[in-house]
N, CA and C of each residue as an Amber inpcrd file, in Angstrom:
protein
   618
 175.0660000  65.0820000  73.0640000 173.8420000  64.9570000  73.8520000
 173.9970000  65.6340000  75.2040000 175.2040000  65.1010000  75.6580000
 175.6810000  65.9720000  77.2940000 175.3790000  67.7640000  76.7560000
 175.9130000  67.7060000  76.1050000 176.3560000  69.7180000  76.1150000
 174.8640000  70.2770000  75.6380000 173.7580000  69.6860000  75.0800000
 172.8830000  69.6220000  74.7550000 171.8360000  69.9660000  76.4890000
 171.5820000  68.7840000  76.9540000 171.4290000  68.8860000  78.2430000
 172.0950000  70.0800000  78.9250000 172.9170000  70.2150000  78.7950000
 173.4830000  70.9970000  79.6060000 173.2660000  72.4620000  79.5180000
 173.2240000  72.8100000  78.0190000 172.3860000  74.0680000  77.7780000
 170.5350000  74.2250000  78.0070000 170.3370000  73.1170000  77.8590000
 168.8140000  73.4630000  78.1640000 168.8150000  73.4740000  80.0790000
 169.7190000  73.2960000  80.7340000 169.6040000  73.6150000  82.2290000
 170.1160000  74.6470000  81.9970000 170.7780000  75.1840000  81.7850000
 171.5790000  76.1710000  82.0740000 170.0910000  77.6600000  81.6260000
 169.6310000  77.4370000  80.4330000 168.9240000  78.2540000  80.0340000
 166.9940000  78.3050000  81.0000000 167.1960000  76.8630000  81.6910000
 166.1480000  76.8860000  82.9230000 166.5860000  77.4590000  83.7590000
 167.8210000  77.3110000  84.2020000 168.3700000  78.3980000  85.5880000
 168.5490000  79.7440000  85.2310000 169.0580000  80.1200000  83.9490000
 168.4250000  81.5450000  83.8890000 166.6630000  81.9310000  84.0370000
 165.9330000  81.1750000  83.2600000 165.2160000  81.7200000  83.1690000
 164.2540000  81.9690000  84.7070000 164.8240000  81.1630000  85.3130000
 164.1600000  81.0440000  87.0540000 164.7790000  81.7640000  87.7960000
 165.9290000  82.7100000  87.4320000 166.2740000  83.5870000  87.8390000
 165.8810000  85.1250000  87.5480000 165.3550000  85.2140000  86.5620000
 165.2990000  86.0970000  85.6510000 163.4570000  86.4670000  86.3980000
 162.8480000  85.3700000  86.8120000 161.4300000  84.9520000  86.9660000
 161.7710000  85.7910000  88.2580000 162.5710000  85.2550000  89.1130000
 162.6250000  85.7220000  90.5580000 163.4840000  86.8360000  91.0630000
 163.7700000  87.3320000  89.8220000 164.1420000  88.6590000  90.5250000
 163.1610000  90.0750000  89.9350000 162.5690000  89.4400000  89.2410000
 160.9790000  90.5080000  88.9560000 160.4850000  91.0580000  90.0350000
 160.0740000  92.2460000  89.9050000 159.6220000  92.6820000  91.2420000
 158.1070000  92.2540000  91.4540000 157.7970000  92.5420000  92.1320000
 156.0930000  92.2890000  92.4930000 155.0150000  93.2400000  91.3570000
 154.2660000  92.7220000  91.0320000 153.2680000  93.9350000  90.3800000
 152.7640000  94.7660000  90.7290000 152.6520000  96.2910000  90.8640000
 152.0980000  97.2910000  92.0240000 150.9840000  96.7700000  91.9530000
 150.1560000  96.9660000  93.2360000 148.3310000  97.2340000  92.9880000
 148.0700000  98.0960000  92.3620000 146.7410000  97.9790000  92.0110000
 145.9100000  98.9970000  91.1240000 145.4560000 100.0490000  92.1620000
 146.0410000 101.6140000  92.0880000 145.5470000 102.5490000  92.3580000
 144.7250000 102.5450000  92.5600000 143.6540000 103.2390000  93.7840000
 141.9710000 103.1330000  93.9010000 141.5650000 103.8380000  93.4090000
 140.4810000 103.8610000  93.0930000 139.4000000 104.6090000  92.4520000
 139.4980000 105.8840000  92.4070000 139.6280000 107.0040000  91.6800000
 139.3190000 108.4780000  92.0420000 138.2080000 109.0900000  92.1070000
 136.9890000 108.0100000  92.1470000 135.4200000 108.7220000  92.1810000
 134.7540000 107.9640000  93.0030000 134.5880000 108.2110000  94.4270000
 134.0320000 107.4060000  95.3860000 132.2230000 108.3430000  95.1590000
 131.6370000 107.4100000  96.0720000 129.9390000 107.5300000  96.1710000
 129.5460000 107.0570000  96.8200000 128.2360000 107.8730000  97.4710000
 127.5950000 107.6450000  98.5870000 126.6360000 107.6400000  98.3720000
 125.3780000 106.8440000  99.3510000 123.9940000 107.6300000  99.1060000
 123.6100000 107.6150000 100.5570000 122.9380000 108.6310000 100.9200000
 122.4030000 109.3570000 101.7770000 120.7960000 109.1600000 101.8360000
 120.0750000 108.8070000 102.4920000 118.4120000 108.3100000 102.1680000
 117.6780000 109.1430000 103.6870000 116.7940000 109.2150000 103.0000000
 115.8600000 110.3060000 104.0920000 114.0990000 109.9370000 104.2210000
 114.0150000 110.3190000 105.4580000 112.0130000 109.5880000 105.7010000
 111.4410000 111.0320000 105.1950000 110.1420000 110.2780000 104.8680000
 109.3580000 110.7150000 103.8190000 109.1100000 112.4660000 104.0890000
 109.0830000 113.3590000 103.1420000 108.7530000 114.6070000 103.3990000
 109.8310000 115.4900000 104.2200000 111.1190000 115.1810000 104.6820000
 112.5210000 115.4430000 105.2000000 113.2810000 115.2720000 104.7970000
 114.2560000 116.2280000 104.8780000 115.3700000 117.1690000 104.8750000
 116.4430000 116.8790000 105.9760000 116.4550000 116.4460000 106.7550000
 117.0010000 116.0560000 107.8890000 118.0140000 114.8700000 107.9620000
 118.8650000 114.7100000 108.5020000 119.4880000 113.5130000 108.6580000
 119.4710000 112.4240000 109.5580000 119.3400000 110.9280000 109.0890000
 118.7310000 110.1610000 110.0860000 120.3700000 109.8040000 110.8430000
 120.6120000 108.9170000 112.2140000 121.3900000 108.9340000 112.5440000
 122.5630000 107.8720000 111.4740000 121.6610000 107.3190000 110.5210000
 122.5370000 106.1280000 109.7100000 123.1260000 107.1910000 108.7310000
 122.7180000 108.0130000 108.7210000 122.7570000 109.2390000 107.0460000
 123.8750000 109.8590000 107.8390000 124.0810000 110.2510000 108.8700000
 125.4210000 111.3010000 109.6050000 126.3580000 110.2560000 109.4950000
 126.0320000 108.6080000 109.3460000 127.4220000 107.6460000 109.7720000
 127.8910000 107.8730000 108.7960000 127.1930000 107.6160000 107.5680000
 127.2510000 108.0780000 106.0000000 128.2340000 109.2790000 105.5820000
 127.4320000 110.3280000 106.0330000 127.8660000 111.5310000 105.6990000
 130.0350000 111.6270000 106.4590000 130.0000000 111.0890000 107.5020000
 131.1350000 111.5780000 108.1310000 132.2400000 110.1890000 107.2590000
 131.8060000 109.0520000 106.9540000 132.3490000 108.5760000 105.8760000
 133.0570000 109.2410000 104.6360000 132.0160000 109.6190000 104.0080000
 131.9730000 110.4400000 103.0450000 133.0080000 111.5320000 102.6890000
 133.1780000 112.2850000 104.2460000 133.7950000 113.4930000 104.7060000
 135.5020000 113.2560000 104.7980000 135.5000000 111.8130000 105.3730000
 137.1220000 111.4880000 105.7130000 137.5040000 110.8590000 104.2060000
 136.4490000 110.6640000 103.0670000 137.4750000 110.2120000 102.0140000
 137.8570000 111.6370000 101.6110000 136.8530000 112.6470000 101.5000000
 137.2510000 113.8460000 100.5800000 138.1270000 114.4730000 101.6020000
 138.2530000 114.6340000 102.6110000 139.6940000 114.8980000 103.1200000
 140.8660000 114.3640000 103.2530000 140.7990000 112.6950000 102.8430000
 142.2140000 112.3860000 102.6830000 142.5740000 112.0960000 101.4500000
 141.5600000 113.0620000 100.2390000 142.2960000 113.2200000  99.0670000
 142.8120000 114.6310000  98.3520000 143.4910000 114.6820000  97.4880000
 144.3880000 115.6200000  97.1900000 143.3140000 116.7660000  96.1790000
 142.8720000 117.7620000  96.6760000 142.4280000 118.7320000  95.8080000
 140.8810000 118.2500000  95.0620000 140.3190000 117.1660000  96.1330000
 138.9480000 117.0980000  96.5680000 137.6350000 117.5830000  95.8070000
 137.0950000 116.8970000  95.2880000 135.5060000 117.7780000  94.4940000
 134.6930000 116.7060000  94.9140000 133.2540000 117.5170000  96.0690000
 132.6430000 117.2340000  96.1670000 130.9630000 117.3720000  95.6510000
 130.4170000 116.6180000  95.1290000 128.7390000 116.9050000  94.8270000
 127.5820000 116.4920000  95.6010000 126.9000000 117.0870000  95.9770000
 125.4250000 116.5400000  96.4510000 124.3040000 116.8410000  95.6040000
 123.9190000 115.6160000  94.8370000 122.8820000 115.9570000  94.5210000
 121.7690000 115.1070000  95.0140000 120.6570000 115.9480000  95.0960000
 119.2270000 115.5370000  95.9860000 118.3230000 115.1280000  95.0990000
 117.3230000 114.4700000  95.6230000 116.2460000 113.4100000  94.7150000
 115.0830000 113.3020000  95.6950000 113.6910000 113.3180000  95.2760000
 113.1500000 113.2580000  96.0170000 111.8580000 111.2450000  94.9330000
 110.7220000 111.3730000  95.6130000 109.8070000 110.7010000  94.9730000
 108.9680000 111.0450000  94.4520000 108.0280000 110.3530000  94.0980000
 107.3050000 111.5630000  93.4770000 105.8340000 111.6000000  93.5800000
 105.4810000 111.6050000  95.4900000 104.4360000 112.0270000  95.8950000
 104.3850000 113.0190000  96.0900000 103.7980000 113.9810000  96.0170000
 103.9060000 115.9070000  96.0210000 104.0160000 116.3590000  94.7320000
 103.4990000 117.6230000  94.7220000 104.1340000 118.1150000  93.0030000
 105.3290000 118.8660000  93.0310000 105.7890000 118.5340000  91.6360000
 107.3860000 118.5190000  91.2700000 107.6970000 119.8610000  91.3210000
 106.8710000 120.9850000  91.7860000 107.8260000 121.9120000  92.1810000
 108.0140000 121.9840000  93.7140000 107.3850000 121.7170000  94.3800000
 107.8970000 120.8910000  95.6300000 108.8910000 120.2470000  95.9190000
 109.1760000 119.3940000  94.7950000 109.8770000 118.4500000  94.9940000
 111.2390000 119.1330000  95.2490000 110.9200000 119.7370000  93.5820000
 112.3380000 120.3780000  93.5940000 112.8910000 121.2250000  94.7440000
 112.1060000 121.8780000  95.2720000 112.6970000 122.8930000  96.7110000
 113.1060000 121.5540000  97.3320000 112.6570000 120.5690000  98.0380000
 112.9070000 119.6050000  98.3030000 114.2820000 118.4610000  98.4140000
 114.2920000 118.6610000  97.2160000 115.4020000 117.7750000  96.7890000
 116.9750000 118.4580000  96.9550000 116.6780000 120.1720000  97.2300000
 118.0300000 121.2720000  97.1230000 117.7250000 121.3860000  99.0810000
 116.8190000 121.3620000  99.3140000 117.2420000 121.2390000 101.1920000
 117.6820000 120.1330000 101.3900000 117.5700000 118.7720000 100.6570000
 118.3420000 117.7470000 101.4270000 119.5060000 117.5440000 100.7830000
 119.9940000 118.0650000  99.5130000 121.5550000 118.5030000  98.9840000
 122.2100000 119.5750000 100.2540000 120.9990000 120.8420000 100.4440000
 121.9110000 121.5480000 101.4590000 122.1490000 121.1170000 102.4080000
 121.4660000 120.2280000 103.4420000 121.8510000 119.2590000 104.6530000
 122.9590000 118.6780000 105.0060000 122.8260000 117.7730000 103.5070000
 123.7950000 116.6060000 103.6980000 125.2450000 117.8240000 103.4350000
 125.7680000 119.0170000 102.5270000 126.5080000 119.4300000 102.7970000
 126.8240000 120.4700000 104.0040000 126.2390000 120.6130000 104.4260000
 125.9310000 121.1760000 105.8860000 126.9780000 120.2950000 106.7260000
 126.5360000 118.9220000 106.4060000 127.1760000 117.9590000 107.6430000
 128.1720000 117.5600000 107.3250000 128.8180000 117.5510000 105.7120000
 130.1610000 117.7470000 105.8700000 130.9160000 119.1040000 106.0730000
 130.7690000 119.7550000 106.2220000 131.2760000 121.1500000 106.0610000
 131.6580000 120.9370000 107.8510000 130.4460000 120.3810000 108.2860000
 130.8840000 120.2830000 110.0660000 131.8320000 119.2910000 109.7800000
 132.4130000 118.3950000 109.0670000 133.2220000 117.4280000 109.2920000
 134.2020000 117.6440000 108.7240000 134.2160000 119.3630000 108.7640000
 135.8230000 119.1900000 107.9240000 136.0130000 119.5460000 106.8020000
 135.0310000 119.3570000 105.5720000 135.2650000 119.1790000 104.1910000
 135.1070000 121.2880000 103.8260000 136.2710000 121.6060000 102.8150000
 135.9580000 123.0840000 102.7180000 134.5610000 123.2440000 101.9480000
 134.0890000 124.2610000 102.4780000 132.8310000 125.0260000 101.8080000
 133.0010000 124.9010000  99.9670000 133.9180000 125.4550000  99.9330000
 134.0500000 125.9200000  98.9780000 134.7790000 124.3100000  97.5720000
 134.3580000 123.1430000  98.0860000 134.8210000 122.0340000  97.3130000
 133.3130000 121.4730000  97.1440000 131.9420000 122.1480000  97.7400000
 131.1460000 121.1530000  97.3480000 130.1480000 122.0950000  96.4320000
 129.8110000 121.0490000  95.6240000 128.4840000 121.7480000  94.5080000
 127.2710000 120.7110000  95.1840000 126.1500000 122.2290000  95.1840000
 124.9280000 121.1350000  95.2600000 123.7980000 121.5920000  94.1860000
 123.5130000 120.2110000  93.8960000 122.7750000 120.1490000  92.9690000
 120.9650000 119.7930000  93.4950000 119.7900000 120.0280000  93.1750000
 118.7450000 119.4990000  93.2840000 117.8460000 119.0830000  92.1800000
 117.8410000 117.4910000  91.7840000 117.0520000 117.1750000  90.7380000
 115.5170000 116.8230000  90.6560000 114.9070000 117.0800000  92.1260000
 113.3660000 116.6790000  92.5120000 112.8210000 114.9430000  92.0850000
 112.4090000 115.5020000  91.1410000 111.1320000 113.7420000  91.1360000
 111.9360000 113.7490000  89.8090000 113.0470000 114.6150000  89.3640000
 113.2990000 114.0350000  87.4010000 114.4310000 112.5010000  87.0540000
 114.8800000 112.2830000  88.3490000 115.5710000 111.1460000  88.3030000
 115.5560000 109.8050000  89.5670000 115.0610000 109.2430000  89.2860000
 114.5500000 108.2910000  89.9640000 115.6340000 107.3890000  89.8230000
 115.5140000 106.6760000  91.0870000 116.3580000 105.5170000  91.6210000
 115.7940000 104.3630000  90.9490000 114.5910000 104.0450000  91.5060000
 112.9760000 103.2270000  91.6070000 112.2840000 103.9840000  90.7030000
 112.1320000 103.2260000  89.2310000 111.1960000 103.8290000  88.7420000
 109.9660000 103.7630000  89.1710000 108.7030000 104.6570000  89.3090000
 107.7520000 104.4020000  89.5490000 106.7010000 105.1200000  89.3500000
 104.6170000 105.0540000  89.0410000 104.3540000 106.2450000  88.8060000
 104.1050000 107.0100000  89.4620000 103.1770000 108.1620000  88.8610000
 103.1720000 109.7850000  90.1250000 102.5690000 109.2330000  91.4090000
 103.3010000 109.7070000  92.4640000 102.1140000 110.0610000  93.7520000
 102.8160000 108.8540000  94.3620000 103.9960000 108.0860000  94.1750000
 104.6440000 107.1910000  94.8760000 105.1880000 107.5180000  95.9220000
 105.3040000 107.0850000  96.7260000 106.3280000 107.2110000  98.2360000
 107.6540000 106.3270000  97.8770000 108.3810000 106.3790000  97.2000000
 109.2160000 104.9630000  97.3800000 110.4820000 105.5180000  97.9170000
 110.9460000 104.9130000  99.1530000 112.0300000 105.0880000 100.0230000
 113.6040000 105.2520000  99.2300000 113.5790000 104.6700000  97.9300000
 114.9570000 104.8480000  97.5800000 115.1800000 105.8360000  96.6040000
 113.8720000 106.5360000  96.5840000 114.3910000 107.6730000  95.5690000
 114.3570000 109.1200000  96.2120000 113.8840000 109.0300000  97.5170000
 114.6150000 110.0620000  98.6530000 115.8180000 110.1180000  99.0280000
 116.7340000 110.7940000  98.9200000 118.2130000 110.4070000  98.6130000
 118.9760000 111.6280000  98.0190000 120.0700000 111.6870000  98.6580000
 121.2570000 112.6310000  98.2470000 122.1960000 111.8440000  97.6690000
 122.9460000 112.0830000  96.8240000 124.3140000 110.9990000  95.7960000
 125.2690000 112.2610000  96.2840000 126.3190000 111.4990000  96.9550000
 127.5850000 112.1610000  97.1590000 128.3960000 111.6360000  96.2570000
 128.9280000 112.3600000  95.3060000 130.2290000 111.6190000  94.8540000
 131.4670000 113.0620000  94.6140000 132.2410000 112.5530000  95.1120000
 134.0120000 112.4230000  95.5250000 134.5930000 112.1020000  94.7580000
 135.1540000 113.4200000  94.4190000 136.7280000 112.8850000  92.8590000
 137.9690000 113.6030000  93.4400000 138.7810000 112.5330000  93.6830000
 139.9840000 112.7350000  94.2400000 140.8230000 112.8820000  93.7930000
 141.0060000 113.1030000  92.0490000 142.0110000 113.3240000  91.4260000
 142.7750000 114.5310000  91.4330000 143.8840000 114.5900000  91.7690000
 144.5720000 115.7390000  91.9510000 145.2210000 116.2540000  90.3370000
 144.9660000 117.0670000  89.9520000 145.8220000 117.4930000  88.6010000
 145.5930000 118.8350000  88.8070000 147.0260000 118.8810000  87.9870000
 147.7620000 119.9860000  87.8490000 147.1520000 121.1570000  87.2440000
 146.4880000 120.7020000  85.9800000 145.8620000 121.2560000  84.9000000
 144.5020000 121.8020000  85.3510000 144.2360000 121.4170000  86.3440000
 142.4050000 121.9470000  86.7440000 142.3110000 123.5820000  86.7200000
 143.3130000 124.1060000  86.4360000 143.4540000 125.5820000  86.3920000
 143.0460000 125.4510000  85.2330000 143.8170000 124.9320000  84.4870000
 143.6180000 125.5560000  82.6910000 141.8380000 125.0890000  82.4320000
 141.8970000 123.7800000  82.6280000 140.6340000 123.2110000  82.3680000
 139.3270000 123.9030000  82.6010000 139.8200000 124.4640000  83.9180000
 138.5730000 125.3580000  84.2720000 138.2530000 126.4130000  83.9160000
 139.4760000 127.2940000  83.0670000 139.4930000 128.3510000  82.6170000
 139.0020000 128.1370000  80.9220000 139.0340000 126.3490000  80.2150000
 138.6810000 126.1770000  79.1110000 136.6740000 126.1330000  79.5540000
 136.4700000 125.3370000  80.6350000 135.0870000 125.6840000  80.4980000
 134.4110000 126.9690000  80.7100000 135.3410000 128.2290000  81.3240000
 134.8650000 129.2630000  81.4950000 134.6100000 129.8020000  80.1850000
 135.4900000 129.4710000  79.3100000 135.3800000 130.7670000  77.9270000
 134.4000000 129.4900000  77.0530000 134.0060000 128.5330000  77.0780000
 132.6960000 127.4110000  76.7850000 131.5620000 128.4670000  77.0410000
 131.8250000 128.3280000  78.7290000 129.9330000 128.9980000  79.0460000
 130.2430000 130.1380000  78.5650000 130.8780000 131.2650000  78.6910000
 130.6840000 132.6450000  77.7880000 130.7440000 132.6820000  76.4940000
 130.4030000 131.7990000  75.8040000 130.9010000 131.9040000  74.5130000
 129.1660000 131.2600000  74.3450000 128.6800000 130.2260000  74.8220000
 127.5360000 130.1050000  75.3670000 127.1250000 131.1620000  75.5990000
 126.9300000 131.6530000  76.5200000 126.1520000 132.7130000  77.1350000
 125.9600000 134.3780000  76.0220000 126.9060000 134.0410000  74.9140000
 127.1530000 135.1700000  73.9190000 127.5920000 136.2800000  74.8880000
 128.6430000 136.5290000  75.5350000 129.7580000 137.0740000  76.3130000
 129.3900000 137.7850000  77.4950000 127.5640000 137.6500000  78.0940000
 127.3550000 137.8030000  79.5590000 127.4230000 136.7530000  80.0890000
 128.0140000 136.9750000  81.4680000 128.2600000 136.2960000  82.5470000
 126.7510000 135.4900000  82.9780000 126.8830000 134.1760000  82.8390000
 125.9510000 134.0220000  83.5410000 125.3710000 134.1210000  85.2790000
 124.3490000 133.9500000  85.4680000 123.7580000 134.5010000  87.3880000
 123.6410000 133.4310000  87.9650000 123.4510000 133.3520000  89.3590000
 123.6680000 132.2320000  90.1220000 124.9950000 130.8420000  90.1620000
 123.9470000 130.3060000  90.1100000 125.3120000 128.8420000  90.4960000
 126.2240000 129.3260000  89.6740000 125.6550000 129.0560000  88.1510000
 127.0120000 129.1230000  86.9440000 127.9600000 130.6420000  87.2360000
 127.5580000 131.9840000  87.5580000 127.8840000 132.8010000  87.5040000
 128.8160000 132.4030000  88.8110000 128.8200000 131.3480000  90.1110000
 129.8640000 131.7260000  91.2340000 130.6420000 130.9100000  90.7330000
 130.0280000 129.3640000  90.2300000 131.4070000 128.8410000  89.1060000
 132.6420000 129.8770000  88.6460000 131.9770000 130.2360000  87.5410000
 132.9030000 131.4900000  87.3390000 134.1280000 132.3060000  87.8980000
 133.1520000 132.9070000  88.6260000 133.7810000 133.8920000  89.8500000
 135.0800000 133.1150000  90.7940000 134.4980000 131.8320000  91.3590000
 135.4980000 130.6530000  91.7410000 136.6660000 129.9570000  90.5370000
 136.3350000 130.2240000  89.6120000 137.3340000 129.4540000  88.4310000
 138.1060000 130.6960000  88.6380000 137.8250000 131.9070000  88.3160000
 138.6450000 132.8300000  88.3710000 139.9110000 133.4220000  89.7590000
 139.0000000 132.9360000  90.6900000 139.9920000 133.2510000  91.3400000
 140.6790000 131.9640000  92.3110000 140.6700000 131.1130000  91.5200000
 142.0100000 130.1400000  91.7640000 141.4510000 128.4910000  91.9080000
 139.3270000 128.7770000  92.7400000 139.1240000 127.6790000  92.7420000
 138.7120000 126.6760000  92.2460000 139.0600000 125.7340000  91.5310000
 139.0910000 125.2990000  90.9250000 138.1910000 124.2350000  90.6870000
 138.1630000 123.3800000  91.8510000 137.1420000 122.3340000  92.4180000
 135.9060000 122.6120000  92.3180000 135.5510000 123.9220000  92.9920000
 134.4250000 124.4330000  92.8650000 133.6080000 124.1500000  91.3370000
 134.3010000 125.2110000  90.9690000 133.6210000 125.7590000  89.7030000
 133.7270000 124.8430000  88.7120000 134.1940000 123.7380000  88.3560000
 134.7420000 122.8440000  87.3230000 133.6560000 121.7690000  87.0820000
 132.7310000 121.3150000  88.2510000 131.1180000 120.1510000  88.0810000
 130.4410000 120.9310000  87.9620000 130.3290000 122.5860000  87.9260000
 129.0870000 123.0900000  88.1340000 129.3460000 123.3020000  86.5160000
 129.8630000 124.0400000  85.8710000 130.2090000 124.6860000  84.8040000
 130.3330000 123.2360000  83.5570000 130.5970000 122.0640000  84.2590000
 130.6570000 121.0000000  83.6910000 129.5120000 120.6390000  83.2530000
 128.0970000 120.6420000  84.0790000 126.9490000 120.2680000  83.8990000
 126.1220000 121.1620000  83.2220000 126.1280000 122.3740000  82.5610000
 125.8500000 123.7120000  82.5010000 125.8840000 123.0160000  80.8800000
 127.5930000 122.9930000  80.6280000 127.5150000 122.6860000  79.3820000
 126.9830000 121.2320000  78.5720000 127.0790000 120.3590000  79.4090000
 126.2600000 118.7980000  78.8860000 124.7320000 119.1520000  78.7690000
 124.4800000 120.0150000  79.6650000 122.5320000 120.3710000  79.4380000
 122.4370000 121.0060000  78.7330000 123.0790000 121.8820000  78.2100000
 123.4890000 122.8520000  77.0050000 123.8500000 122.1470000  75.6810000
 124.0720000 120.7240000  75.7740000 124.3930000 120.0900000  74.6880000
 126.2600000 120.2990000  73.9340000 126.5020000 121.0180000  74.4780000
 128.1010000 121.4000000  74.1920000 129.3380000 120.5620000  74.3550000
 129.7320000 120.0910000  74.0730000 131.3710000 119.3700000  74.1990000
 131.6180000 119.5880000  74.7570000 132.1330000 118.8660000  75.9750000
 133.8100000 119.2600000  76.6840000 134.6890000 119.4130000  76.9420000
 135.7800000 120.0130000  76.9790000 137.0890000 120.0120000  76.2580000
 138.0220000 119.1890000  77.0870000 139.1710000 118.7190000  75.8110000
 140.0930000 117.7710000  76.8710000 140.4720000 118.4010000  77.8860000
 140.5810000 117.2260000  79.0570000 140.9670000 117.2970000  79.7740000
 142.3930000 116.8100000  80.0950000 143.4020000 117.3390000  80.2740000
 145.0260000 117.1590000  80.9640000 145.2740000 116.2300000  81.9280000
């Protein structure tokens, strides 16, 4: 009965040793896709002074992460008609990157996008004013990888293969031009979205 006892302590003091010399559990890594929203008075393009507190927020995450991709895309409501809008919705994408670019963030890490009255915050019907669907969406991917070369060079031969082997013009075409010559960030959401509206797969990613 003694030696009995005596092994079941013995096998509690290991195991409370064994307990306490475990190390701590790391934390969970943060997020690699931060987001913002940016909101604007009615019929402007402009930034209010709460939208610059915003914006320079915004600016110090994508600079204190590693190889940085930034997006702005713009939204408007949908009082005015939607081709309005749309010019609309790409001056307050260009703004809000305007004001990071003053804060630091490279030119060449942000895509802007303008979606007008086609995506709403607040659903609501035509000819609405509604305050929350005036708005820029910043979002910030901070993941640094290695592979964004290759990756970007797999969506390049996507869209040309798409495109049946001309280059496409504008945005997609500086994608391109930027995948090719090294940048990577750039060209990788623009060329990304090109092919999801296109209906196309995306290839793994590394």
């Amino acid at each position: 009965m003694l030696k009995k006892l005596l092994a079941a302590a013995a096998a509690a003091f290991l195991l409370a040793a064994c307990e306490e010399a475990a190390p701590p559990a790391a934390p969970p890594p943060p997020p690699p896709v931060r987001n913002f929203l940016v909101f604007f008075d009615f019929d402007k393009s402009t930034l209010t002074p709460r939208a610059m507190d915003i914006v320079k927020e915004a600016a110090s995450v994508a600079k204190s992460g590693q190889n940085s991709r930034v997006t702005c895309t713009g939204h408007t409501d949908t009082a005015g008609p939607a081709s309005y809008n749309m010019a609309l919705s790409l001056r307050r994408a260009n703004a809000v990157k305007n004001a990071l670019v003053a804060n630091g963030v490279p030119v060449t890490s942000i895509t802007v996008i303008g979606k007008g009255e086609t995506t709403l915050l607040v659903p609501t019907a035509d000819g609405v004013r509604e305050p929350q669907n005036r708005r820029v969406e910043i979002v910030i991917d901070n993941v640094a990888t290695a592979g964004d070369g290759g990756y970007c060079n797999a969506l390049a031969r996507l869209v040309r293969t798409n495109a049946r082997g001309a280059d496409p013009t504008g945005e997609v075409g500086n994608a391109l031009a930027q995948c090719q010559s090294g940048t990577a960030p750039y060209g990788i959401p623009v060329m990304e979205k090109y092919l999801t509206d296109n209906k196309i797969p995306l290839p793994p990613r590394s």
